[in-house]
N, C-alpha and C positions, 0 to 999 in steps of 0.2 A: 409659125411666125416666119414671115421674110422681110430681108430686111435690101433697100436698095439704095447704094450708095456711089456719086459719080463727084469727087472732087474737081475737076475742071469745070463743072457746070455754075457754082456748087448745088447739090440737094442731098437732101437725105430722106427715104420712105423707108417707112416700117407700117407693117401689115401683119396685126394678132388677130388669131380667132381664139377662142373660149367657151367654158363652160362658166355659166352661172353656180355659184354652189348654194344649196339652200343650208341654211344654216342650223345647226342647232346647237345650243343650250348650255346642257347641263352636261354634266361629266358623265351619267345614265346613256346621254343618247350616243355622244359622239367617242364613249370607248369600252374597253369589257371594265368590269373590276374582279379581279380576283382576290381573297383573303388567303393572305401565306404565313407560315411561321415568323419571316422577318419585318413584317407588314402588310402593306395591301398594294397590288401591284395593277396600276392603269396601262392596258395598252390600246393607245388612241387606233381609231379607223382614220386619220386620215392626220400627216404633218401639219397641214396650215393650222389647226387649231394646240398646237404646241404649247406658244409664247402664249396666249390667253390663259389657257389650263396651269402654263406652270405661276404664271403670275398672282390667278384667283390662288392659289393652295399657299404659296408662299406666304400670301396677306393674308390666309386664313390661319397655317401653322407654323408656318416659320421656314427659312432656308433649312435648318437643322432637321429637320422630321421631313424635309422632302427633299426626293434625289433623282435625276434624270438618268436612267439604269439602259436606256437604249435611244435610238434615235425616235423610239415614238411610245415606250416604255418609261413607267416614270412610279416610284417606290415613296411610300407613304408609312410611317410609323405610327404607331398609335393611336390609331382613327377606325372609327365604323366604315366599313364597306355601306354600308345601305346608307350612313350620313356622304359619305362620298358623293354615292351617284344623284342626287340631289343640288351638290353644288352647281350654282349657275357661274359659268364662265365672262357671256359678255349679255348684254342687253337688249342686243339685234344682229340680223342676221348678217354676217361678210358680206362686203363689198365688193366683188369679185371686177366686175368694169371698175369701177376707182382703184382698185390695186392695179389695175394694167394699164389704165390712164397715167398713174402717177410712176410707175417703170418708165413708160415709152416715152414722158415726157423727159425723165434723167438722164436715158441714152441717145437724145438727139445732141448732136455738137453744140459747142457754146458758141453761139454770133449766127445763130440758122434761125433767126427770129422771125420768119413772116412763114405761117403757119395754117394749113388749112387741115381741118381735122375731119374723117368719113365717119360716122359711128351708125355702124347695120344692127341687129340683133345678134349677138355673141362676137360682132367682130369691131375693131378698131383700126383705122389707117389712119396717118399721120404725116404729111408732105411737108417738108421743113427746107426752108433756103434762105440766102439770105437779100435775092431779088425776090419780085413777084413771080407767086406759083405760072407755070406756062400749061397751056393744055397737055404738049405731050408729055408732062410728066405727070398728070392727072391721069393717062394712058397707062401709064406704065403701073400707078398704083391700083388700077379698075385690073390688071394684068395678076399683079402682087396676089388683089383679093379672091379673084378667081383660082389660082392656083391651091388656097388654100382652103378655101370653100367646101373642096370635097369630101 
């Protein structure tokens, strides 16, 4: 990410690249499960699918039989491991561009309303003012994206 910011002009650029994540599923794909003496203990491959995981278990058993035991580590009482890895989380796969659309639109300033937006494959730039975009600072974000490109 770079971010380019000149108050006297005003403008404000920001320039993300990304990975797409492909999505999956079920609590099978996206963590281990193991079976312990004080339950059965998920440990996810990857944070972003946290809040889904802990939300589907909640609405399935309840806050009380599920507990977040690490940052990606999460403790289940009285349940099958093999009913576990079966549960479905969410319905489709993350929206990895809409989640970074919708960041880069919350840290542009407030009154920086005339907006032109770049969108490449994995990358997004964002030029925000609050005149009309001018060419050199379309320069400067083709500059932004380059740097990060690599």
């Amino acid at each position: 990410m770079r971010i380019y910011i000149k108050p006297e002009d005003p403008v404000f650029i920001i320039s993300l690249r990304y990975r797409e994540y492909v999505g999956r599923n079920t609590i099978g794909e996206l963590a281990s499960v193991e079976e312990r003496v004080s339950g059965v203990k998920i440990s996810l491959d990857s944070e972003i699918d946290l809040g889904d995981t802990l939300k589907s278990l909640w609405d399935m058993y309840g806050r009380d039989r599920v507990e977040q035991a690490g940052r990606m580590d999460i403790m289940v009482t009285g349940v099958d491991p093999e009913a576990l890895k079966k549960i479905k989380i969410r319905d489709k796969a993350i929206d990895v561009g809409g989640k970074i659309n919708e960041l880069a639109t919350r840290i542009i300033p407030e009154g920086f309303r005339v907006r032109t937006v770049i969108r490449r494959k994995n990358m997004l730039t964002i030029i925000a003012a609050e005149d009309p975009i001018r060419d050199e600072w379309k320069k400067v974000a083709e500059k932004l994206e380059a740097e990060i490109a690599c």
